[in-house]
Biopython code that builds the backbone (N, CA, C, O; Angstrom):
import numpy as np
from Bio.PDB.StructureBuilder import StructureBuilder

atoms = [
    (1, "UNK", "N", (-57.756, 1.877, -32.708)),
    (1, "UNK", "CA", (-56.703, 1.224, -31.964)),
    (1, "UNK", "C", (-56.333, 2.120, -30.793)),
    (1, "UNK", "O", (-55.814, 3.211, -31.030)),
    (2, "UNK", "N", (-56.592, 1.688, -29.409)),
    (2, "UNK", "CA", (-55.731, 2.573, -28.144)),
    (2, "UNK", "C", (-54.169, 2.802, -28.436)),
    (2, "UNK", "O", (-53.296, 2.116, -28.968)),
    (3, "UNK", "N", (-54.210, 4.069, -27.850)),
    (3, "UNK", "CA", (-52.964, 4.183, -27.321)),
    (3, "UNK", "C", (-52.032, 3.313, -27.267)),
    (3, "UNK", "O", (-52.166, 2.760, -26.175)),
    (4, "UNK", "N", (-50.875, 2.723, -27.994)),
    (4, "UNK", "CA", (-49.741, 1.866, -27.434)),
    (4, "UNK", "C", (-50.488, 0.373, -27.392)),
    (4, "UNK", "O", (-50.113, -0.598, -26.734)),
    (5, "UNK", "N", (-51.341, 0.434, -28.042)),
    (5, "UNK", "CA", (-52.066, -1.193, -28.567)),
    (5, "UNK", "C", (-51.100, -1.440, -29.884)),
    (5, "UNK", "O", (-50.907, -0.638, -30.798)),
    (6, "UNK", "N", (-50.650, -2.512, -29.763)),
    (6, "UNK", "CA", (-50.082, -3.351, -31.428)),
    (6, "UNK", "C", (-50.820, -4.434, -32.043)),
    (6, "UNK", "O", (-51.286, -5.329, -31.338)),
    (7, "UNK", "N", (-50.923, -4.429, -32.937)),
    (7, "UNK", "CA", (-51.552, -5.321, -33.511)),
    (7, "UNK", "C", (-51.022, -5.564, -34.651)),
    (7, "UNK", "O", (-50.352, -4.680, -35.184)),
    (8, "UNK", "N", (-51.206, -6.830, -35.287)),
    (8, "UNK", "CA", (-50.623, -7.632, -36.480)),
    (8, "UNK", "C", (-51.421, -7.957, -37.277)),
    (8, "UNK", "O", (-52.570, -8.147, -36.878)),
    (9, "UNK", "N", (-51.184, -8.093, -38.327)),
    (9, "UNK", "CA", (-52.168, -8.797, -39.734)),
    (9, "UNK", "C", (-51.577, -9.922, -39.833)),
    (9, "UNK", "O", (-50.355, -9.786, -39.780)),
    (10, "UNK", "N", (-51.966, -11.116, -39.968)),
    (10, "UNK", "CA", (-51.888, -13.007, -40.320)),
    (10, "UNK", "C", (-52.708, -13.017, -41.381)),
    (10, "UNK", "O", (-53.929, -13.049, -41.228)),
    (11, "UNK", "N", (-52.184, -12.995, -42.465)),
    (11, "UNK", "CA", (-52.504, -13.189, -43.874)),
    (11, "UNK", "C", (-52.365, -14.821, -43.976)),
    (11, "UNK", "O", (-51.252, -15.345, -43.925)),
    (12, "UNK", "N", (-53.319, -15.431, -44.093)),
    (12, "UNK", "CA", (-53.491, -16.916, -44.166)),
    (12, "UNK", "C", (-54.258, -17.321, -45.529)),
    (12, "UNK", "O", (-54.938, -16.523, -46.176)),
    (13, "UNK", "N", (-54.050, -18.685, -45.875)),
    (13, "UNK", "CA", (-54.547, -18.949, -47.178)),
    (13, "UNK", "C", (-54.717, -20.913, -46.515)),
    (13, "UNK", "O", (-54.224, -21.464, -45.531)),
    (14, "UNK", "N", (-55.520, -21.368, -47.487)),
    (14, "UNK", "CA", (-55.686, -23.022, -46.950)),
    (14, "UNK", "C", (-54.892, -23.806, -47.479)),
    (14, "UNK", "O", (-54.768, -24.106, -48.667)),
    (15, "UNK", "N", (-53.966, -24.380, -45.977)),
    (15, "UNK", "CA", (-53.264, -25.578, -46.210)),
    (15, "UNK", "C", (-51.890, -24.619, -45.958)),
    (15, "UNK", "O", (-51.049, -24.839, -46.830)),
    (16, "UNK", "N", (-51.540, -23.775, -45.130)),
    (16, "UNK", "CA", (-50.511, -23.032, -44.800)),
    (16, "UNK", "C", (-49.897, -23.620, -43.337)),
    (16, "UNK", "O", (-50.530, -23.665, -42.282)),
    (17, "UNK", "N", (-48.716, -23.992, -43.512)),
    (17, "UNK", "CA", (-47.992, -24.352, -42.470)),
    (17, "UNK", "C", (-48.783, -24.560, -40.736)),
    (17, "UNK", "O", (-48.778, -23.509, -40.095)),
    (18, "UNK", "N", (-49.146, -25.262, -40.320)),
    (18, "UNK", "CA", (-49.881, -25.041, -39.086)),
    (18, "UNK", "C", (-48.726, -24.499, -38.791)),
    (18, "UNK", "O", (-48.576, -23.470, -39.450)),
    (19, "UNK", "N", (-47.715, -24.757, -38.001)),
    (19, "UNK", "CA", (-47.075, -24.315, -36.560)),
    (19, "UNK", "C", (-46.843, -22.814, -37.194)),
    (19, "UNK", "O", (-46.992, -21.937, -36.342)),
    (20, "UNK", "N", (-46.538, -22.371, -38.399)),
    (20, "UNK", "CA", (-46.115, -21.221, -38.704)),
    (20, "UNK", "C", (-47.386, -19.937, -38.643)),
    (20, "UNK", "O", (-47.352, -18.725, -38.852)),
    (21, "UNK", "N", (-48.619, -21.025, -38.197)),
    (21, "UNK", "CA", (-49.857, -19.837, -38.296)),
    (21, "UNK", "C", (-50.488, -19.807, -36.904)),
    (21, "UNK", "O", (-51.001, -18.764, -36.497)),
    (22, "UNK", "N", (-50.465, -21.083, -36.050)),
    (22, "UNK", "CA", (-51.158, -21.238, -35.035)),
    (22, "UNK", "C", (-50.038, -20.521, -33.621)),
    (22, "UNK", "O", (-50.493, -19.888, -32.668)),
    (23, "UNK", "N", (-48.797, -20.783, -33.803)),
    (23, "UNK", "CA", (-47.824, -20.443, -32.777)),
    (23, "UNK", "C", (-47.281, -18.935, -33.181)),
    (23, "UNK", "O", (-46.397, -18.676, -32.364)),
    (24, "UNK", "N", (-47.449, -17.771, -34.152)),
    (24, "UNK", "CA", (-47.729, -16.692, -34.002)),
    (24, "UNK", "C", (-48.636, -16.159, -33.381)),
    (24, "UNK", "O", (-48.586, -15.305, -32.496)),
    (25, "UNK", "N", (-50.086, -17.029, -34.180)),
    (25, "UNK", "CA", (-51.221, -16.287, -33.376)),
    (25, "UNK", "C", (-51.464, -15.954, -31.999)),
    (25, "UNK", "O", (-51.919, -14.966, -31.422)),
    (26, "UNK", "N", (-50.752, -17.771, -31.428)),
    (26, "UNK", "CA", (-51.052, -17.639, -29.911)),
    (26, "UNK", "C", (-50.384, -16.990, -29.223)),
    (26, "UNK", "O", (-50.812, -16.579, -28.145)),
    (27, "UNK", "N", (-48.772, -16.641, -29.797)),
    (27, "UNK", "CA", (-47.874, -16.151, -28.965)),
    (27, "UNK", "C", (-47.803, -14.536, -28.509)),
    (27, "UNK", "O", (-47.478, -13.954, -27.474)),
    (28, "UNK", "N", (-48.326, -14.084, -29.961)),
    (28, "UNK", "CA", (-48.172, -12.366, -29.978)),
    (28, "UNK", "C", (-49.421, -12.698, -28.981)),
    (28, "UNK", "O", (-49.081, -12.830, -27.806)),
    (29, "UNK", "N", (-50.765, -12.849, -29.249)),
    (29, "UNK", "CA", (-51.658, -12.840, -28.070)),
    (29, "UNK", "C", (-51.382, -12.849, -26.755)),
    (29, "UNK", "O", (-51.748, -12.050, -25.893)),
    (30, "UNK", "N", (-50.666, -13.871, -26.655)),
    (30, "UNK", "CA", (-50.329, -13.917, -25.134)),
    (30, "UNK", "C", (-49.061, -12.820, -24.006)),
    (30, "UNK", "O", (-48.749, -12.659, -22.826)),
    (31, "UNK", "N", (-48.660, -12.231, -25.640)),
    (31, "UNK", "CA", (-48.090, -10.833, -24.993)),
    (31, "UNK", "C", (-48.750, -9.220, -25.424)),
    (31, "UNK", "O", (-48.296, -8.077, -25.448)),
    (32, "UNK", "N", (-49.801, -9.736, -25.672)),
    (32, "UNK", "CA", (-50.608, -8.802, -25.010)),
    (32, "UNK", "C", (-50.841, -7.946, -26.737)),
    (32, "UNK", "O", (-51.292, -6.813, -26.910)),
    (33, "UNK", "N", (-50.408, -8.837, -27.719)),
    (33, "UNK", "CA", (-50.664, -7.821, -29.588)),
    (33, "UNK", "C", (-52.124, -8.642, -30.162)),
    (33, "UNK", "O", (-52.424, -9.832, -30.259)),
    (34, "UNK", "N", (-52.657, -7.680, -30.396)),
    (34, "UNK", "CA", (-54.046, -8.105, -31.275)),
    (34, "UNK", "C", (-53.230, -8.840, -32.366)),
    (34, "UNK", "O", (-52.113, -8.744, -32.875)),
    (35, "UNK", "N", (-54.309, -9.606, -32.475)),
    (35, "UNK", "CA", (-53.592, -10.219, -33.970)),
    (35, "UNK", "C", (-54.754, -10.914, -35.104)),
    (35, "UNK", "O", (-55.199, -12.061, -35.083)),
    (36, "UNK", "N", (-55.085, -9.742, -36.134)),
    (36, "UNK", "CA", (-56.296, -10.469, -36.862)),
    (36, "UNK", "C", (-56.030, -11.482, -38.094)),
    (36, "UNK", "O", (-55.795, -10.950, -39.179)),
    (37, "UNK", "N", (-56.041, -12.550, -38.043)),
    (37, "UNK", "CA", (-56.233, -13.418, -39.124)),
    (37, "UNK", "C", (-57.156, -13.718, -40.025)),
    (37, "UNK", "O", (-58.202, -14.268, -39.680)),
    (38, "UNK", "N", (-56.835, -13.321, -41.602)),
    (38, "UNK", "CA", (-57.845, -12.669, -42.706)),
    (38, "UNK", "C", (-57.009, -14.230, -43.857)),
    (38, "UNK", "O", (-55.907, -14.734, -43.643)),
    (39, "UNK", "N", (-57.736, -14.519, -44.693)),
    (39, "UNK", "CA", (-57.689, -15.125, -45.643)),
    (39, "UNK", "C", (-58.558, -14.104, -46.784)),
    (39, "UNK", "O", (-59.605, -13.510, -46.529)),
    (40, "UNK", "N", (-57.804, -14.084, -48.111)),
    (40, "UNK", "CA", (-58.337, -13.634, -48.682)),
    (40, "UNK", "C", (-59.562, -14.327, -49.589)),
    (40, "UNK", "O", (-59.139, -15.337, -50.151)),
    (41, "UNK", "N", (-61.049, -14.033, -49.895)),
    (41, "UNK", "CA", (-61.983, -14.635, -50.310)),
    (41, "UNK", "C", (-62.710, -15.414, -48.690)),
    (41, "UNK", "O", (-63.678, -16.162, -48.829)),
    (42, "UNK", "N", (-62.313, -15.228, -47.676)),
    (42, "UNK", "CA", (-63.477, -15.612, -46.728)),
    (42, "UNK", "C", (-63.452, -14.387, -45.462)),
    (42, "UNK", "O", (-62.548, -13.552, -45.420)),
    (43, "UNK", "N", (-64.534, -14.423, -44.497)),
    (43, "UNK", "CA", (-64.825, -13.648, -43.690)),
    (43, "UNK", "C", (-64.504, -13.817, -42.281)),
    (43, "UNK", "O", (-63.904, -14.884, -42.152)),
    (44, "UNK", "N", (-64.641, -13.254, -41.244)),
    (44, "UNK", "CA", (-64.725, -13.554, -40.170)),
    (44, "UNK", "C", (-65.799, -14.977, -39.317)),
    (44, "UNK", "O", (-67.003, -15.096, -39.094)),
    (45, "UNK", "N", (-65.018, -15.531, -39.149)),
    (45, "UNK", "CA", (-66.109, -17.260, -38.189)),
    (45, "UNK", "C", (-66.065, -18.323, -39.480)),
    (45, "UNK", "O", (-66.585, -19.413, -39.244)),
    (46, "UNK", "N", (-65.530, -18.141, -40.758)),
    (46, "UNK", "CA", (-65.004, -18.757, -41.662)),
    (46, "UNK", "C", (-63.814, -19.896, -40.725)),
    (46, "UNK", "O", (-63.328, -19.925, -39.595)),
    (47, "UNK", "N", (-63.740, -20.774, -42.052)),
    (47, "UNK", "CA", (-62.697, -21.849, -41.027)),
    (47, "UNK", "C", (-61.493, -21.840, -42.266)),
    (47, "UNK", "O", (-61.829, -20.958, -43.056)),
    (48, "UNK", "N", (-60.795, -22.198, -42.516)),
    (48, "UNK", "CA", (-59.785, -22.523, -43.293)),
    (48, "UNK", "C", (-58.751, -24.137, -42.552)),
    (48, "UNK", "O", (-58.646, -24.393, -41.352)),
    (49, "UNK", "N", (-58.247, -24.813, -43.510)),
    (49, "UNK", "CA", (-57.522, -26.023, -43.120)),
    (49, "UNK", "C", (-55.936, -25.561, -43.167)),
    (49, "UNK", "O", (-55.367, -24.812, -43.961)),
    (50, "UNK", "N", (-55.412, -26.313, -41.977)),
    (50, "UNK", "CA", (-53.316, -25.748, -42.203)),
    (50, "UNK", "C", (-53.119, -27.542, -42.572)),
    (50, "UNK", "O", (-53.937, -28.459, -42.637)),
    (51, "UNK", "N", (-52.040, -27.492, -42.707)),
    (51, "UNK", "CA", (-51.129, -28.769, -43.124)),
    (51, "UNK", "C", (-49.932, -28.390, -42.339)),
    (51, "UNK", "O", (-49.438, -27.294, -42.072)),
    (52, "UNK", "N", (-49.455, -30.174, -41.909)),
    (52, "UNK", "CA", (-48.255, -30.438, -41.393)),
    (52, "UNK", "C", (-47.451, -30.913, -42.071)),
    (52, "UNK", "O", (-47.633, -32.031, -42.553)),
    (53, "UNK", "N", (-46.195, -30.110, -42.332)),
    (53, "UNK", "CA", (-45.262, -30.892, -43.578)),
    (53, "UNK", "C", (-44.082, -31.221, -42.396)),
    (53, "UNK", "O", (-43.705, -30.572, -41.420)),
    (54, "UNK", "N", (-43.603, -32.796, -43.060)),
    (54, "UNK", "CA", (-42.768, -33.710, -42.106)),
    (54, "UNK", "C", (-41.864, -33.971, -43.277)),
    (54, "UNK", "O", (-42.209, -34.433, -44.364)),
    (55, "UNK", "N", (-40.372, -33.524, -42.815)),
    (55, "UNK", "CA", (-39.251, -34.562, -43.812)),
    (55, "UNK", "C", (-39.459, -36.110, -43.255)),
    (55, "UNK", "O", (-39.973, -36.298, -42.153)),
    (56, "UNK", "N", (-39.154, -36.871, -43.842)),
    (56, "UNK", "CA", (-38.897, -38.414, -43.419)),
    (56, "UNK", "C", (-38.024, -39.261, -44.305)),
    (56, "UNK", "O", (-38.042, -39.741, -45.438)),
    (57, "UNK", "N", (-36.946, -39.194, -42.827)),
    (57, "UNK", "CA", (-35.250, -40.129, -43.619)),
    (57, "UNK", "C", (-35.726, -40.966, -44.778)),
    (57, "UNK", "O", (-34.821, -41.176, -45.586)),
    (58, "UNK", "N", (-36.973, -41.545, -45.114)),
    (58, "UNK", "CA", (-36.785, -42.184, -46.216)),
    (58, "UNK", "C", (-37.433, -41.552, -47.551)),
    (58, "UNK", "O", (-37.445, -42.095, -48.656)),
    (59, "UNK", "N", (-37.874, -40.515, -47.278)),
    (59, "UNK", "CA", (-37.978, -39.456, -48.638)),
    (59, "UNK", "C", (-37.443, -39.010, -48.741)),
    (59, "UNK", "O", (-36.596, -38.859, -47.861)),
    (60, "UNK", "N", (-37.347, -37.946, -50.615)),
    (60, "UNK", "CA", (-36.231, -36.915, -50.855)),
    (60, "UNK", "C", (-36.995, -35.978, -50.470)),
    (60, "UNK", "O", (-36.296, -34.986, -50.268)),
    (61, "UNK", "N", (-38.507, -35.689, -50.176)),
    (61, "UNK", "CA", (-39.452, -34.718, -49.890)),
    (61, "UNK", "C", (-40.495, -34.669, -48.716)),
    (61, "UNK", "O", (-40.827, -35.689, -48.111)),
    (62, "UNK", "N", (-41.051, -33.274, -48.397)),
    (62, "UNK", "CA", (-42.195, -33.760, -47.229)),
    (62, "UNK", "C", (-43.211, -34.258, -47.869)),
    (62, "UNK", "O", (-43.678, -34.346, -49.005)),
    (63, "UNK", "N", (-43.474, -34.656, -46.432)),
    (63, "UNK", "CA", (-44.964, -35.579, -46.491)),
    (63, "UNK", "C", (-46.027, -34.430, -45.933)),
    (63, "UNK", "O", (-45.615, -33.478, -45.271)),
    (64, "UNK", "N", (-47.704, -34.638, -46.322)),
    (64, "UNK", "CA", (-48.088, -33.358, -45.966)),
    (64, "UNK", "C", (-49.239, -34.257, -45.236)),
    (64, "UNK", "O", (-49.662, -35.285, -45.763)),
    (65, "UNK", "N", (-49.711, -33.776, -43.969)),
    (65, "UNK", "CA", (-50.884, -33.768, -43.010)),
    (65, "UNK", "C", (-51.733, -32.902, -42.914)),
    (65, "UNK", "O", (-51.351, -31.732, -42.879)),
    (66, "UNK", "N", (-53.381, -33.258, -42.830)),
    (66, "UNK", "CA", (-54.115, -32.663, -42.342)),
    (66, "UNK", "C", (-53.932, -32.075, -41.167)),
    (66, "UNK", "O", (-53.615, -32.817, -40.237)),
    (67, "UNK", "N", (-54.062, -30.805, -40.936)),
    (67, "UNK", "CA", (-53.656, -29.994, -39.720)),
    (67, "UNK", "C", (-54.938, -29.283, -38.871)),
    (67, "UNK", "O", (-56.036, -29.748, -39.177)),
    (68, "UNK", "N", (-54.940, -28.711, -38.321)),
    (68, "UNK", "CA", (-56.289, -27.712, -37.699)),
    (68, "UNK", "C", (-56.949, -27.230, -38.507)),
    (68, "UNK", "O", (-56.480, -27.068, -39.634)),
    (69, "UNK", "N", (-58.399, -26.795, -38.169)),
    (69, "UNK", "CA", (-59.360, -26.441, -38.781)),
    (69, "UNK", "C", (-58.754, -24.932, -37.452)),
    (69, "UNK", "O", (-58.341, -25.096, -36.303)),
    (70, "UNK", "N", (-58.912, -23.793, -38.109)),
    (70, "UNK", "CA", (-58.601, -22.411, -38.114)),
    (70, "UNK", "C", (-59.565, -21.585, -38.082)),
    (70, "UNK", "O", (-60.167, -21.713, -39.148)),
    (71, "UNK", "N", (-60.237, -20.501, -37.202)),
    (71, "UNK", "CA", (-61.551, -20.023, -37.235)),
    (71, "UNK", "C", (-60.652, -18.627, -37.379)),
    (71, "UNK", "O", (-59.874, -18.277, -36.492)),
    (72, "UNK", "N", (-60.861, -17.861, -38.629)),
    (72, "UNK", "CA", (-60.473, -16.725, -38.960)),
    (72, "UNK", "C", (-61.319, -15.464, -37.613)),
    (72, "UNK", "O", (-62.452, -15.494, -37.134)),
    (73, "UNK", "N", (-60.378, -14.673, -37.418)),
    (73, "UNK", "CA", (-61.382, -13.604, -36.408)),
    (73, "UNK", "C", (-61.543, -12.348, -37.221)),
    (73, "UNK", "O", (-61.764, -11.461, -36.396)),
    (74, "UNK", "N", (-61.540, -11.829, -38.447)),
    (74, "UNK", "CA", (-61.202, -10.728, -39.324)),
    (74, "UNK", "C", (-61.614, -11.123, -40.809)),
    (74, "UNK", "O", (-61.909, -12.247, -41.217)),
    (75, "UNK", "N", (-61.583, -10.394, -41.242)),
    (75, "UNK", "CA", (-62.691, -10.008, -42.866)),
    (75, "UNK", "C", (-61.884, -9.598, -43.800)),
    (75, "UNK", "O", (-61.917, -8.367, -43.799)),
    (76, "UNK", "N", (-61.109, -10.033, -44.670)),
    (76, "UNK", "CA", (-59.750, -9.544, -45.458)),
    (76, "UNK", "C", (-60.496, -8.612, -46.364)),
    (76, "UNK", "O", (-59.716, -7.681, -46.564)),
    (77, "UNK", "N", (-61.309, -8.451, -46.836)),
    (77, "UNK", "CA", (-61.863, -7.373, -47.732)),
    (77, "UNK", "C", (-62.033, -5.756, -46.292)),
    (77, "UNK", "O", (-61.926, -4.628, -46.774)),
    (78, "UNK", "N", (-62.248, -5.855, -44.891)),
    (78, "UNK", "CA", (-62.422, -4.878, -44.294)),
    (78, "UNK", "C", (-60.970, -4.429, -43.801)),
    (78, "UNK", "O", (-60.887, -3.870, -42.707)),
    (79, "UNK", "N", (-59.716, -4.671, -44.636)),
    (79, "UNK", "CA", (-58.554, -4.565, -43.985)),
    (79, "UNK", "C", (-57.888, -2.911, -44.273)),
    (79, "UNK", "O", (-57.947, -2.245, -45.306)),
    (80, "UNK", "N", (-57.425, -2.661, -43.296)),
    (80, "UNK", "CA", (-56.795, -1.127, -43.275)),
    (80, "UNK", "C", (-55.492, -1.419, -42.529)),
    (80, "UNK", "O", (-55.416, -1.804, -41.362)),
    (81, "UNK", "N", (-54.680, -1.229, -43.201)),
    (81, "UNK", "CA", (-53.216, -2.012, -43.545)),
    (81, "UNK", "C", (-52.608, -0.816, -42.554)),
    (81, "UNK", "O", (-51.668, -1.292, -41.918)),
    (82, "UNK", "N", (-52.857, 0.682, -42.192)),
    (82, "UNK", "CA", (-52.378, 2.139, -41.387)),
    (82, "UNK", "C", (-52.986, 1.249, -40.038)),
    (82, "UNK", "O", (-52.834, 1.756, -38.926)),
    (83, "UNK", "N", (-53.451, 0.353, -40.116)),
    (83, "UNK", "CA", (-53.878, 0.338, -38.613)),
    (83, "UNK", "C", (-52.831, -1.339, -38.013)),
    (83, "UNK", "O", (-53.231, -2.009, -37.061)),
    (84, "UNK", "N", (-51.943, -1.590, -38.561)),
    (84, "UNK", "CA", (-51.369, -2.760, -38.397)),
    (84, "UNK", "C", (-50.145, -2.019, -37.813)),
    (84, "UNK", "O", (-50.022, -0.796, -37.880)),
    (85, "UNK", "N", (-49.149, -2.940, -37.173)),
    (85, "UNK", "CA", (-47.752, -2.475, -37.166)),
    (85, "UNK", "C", (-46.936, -3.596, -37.685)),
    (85, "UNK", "O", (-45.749, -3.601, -38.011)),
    (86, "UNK", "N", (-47.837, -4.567, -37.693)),
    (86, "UNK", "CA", (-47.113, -5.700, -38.695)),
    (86, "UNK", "C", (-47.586, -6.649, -39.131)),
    (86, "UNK", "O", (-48.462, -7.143, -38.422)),
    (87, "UNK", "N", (-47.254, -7.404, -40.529)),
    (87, "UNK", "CA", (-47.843, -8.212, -41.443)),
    (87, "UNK", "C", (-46.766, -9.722, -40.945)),
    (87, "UNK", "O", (-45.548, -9.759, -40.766)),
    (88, "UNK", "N", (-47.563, -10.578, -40.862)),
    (88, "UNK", "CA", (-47.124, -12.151, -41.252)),
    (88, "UNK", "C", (-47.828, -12.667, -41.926)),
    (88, "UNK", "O", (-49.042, -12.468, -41.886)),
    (89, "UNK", "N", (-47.092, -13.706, -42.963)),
    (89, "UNK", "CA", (-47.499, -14.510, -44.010)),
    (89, "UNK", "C", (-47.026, -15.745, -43.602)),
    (89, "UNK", "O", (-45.809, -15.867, -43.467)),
    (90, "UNK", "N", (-47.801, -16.742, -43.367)),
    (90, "UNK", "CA", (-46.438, -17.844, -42.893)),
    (90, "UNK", "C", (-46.779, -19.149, -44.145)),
    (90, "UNK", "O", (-47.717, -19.390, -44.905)),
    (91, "UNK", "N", (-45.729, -19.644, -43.906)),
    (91, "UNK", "CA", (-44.924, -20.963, -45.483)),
    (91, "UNK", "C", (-46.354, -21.880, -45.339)),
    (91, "UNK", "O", (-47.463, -21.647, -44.857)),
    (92, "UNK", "N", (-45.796, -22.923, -45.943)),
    (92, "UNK", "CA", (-46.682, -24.054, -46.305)),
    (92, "UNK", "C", (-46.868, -23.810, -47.936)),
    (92, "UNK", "O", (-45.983, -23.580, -48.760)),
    (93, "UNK", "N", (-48.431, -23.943, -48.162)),
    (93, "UNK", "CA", (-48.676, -24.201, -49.768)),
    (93, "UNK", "C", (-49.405, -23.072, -49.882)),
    (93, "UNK", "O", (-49.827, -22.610, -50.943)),
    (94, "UNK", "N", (-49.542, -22.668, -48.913)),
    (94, "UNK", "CA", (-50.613, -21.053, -49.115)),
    (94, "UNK", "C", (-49.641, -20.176, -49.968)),
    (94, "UNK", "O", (-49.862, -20.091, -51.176)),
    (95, "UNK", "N", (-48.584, -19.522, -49.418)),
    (95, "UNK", "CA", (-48.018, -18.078, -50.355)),
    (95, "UNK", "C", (-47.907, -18.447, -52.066)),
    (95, "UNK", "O", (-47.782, -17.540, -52.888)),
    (96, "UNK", "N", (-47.974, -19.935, -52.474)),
    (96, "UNK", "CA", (-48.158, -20.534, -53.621)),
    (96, "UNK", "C", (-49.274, -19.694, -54.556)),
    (96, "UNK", "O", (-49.133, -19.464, -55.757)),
    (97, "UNK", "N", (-50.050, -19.420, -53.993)),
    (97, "UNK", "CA", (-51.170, -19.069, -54.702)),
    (97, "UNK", "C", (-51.632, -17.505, -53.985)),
    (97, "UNK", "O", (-52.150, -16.594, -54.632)),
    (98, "UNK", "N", (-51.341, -17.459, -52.667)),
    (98, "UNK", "CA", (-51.485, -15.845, -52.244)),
    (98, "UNK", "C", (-50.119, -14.899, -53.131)),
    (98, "UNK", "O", (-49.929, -13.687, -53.028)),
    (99, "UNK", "N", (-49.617, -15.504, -53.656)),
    (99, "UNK", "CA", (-48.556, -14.451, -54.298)),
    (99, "UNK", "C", (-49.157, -14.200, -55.838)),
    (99, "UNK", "O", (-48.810, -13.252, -56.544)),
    (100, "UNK", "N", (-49.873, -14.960, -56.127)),
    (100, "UNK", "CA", (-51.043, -14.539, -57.060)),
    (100, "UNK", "C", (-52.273, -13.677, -57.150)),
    (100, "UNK", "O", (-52.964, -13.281, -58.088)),
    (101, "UNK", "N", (-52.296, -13.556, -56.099)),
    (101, "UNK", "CA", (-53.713, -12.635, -55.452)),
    (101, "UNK", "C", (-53.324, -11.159, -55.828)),
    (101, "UNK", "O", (-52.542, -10.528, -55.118)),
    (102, "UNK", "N", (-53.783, -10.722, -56.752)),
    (102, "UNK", "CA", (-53.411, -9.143, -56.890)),
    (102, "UNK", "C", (-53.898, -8.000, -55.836)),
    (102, "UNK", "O", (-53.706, -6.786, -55.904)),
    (103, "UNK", "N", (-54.650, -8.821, -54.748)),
    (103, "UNK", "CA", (-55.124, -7.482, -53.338)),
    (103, "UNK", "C", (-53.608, -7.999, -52.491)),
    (103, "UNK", "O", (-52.763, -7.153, -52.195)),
    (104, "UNK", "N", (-53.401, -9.585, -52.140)),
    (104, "UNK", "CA", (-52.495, -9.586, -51.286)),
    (104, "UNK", "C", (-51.266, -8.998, -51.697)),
    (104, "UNK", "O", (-50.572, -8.507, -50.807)),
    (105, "UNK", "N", (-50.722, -8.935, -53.274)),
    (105, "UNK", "CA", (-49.770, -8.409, -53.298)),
    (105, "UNK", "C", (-49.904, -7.050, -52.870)),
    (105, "UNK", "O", (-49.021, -6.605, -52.136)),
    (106, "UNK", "N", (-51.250, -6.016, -53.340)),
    (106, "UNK", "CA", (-51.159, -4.393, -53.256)),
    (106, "UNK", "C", (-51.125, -4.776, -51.563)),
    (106, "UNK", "O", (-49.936, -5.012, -51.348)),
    (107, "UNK", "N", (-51.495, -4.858, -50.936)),
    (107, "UNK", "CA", (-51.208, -5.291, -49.454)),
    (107, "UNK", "C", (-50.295, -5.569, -48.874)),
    (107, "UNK", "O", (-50.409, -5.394, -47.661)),
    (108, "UNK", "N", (-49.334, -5.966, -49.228)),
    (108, "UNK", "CA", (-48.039, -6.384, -48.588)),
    (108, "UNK", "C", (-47.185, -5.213, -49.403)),
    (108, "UNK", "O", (-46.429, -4.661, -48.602)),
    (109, "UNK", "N", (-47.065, -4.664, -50.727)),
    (109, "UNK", "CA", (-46.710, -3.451, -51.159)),
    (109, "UNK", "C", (-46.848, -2.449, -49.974)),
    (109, "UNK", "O", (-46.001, -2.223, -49.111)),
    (110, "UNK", "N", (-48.004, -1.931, -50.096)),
    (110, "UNK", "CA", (-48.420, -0.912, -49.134)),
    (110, "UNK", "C", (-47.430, -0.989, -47.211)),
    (110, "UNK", "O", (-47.059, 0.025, -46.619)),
    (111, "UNK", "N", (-47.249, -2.414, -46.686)),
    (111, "UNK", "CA", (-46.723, -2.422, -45.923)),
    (111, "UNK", "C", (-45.425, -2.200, -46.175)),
    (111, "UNK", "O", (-44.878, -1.383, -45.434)),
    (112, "UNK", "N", (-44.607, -2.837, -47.243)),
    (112, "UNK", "CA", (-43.180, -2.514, -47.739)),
    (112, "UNK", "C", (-43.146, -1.193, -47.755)),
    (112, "UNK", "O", (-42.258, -0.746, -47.027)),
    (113, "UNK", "N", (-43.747, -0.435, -48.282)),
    (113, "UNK", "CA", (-43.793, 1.290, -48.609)),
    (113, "UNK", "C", (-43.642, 1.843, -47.203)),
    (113, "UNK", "O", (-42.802, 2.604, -46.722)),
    (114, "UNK", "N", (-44.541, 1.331, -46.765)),
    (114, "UNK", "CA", (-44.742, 2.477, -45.182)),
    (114, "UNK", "C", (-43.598, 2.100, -43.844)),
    (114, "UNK", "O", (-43.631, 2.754, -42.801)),
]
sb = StructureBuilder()
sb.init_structure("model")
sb.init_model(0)
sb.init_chain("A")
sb.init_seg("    ")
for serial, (resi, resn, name, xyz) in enumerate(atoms, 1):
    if name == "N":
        sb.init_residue(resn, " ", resi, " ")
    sb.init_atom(name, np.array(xyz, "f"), 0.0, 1.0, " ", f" {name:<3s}", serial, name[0])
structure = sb.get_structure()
């Protein structure tokens, strides 16, 4: 990592909130923070699916949409957590089952610690 480069970890899982994964990615990018997006169990040029969850006045619950197809740029097994300055996880149905993952938890530990 250069000098005064930042960069972020996007811990993604399938069927995770689009706007909460696609409008980080683009935004830190566009001010100038690397930002690698890793799913755990796939690799880099891997795709993963987000979902759009909608309240609607006539449910008590959301409704869920097919969302973007997601081209991961990063390898969650090649991750070195000292080289991040910050972790996002974003909602949907993903942290459902990434809070099960015994690497993502030692992973997000390790960031709590440091």
């Amino acid at each position: 990592m250069a000098k005064g480069e930042r960069r972020v970890l996007l811990v993604l899982g399938e069927y995770v909130e689009d706007y909460e994964a696609m409008v980080p990615f683009q935004a830190l990018q566009a001010y100038g923070v690397s930002v690698d997006a890793v799913c755990p169990g796939k690799k880099a040029g891997d795709i993963y699916r987000t979902a759009i969850h909608q309240l609607s006045p006539a449910h008590q619950t959301y409704s869920e949409s097919r969302g973007h197809n997601f081209a991961l740029n990063a390898t969650f097994d090649d991750i070195e957590f000292n080289k991040y300055d910050g972790l996002i996880i974003p909602g949907g149905r993903a942290p459902e089952y990434l809070a099960m993952d015994a690497l993502v938890l030692e992973l997000v530990r390790k960031f709590s610690d440091s």
